[in-house]
N, C-alpha and C positions, 0 to 999 in steps of 0.2 A: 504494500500500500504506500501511495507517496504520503512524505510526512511533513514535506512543505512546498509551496505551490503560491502563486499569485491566480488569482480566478478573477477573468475579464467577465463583465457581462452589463446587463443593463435595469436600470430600474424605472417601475415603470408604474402609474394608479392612474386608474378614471373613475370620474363618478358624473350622472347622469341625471340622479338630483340631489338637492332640491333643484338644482344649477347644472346645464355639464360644466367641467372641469376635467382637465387630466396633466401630465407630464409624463415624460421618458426621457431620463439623461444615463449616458456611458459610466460605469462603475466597476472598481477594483477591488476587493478583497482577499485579505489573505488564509490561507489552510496553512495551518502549525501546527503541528505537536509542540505543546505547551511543555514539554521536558526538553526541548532543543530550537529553545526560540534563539538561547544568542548565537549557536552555530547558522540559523538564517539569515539574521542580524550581521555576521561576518562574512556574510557570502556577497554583499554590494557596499559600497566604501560608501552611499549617499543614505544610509541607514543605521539606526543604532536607538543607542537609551537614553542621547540629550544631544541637545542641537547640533541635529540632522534632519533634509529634507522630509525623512520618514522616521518616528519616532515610535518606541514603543514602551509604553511607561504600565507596571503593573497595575496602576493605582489609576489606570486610566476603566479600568473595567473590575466588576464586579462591588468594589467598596472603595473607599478613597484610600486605604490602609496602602502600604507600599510593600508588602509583603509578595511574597513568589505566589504569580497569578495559577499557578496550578494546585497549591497549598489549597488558594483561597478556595477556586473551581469547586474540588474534591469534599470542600467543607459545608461549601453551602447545596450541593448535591445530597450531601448524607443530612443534609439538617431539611431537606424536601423528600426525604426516603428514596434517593437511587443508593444502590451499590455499588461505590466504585473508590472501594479499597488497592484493588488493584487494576493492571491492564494501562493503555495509556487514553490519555484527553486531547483530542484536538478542538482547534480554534476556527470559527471561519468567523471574521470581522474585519472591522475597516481599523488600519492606525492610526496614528496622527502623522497627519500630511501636510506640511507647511506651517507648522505651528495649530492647527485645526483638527478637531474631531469633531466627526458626521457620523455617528454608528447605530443607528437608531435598533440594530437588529446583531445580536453576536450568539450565532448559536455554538454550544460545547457538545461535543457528540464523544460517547465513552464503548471504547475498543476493549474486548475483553480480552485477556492473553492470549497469542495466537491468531488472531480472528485480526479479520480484516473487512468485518461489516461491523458498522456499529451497535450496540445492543439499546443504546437509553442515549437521550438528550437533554441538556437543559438549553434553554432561550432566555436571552437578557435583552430584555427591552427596555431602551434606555430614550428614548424620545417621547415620554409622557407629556404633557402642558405642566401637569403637577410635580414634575421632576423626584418622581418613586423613578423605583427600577423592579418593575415586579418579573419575577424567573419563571419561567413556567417549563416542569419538568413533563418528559414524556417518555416512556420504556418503549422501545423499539422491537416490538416483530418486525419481520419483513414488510409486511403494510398495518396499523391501527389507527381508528382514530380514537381521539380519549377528549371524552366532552369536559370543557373544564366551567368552571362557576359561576364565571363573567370576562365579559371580554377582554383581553389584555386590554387594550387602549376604546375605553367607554364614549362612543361618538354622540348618541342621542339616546336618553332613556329606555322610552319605548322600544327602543331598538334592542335595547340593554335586555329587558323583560323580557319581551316575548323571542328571540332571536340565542340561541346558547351558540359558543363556537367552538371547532372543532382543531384539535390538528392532525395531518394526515400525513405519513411519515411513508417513505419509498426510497429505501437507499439515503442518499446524504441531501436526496430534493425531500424541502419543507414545505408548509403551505398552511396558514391559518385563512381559515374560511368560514363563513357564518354561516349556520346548519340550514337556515331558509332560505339561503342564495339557490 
């Protein structure tokens, strides 16, 4: 399995009402294994862990704390009931780029010894209005989805009510999506 990767792609939302609206712009993210993030970090001279065009700071994700972001990962997994004592953790997120973080979505997806599909994920969603970071864990079969309580990011009440959402897990593609869509 690769253990580190730049992943090109794009992002993209419509919405239709109450207004249309949309965007698609060009986006980067990185896949890491989070026990060999500095050997990624050494592998381009315009990257590293302080002023450099591409910056990766532990303390940029999960908590403010400055502590080893796999530590952290691993902690706040067992404290949402995954199992992941052991095996490794990858990363797929955006870093800070130019002095700037845009990450609104960092999911950790956890490899069991051996294996080379992942077993369980946590998601960190970090672009609330109300600036939480709620984690939303999911165990991975090969496809499940696991309704969770309310929606990560709460748009219009009603919506909230009667609308639960879902995530649908397929290999390392994600997808939160509302159960009445």
């Amino acid at each position: 399995m690769i253990s580190q990767a730049v992943a090109r792609g794009k992002v993209w939302h419509q919405r239709l009402v109450p207004f249309r609206h949309g965007f698609h712009y060009p986006l980067w993210l990185v896949w890491c294994d989070l026990a060999e993030v500095d050997a990624m970090l050494a592998r381009h001279p315009g990257w590293g862990r302080r002023w450099r065009p591409v910056v990766f700071r532990d303390s940029d994700f999960v908590d403010s704390r400055p502590d080893n972001l796999e530590n952290k990962v691993r902690e706040k997994a067992a404290a949402l009931g995954l199992q992941w004592t052991g095996g490794r953790v990858v990363m797929l997120g955006q870093w800070r780029t130019l002095g700037t973080l845009f990450n609104p979505l960092v999911l950790y997806l956890h490899f069991a010894e051996g294996s080379d599909q992942p077993d369980s994920m946590l998601a960190e969603v970090q672009n609330t209005p109300w600036r939480e970071r709620p984690f939303l864990p999911a165990g991975a079969a090969k496809k499940r989805s696991r309704k969770l309580g309310r929606p990560a990011i709460p748009r219009r009440s009603m919506y909230r009510l009667f609308c639960p959402w879902h995530w649908t897990i397929i290999g390392i593609f994600t997808w939160l999506y509302p159960a009445c869509a």
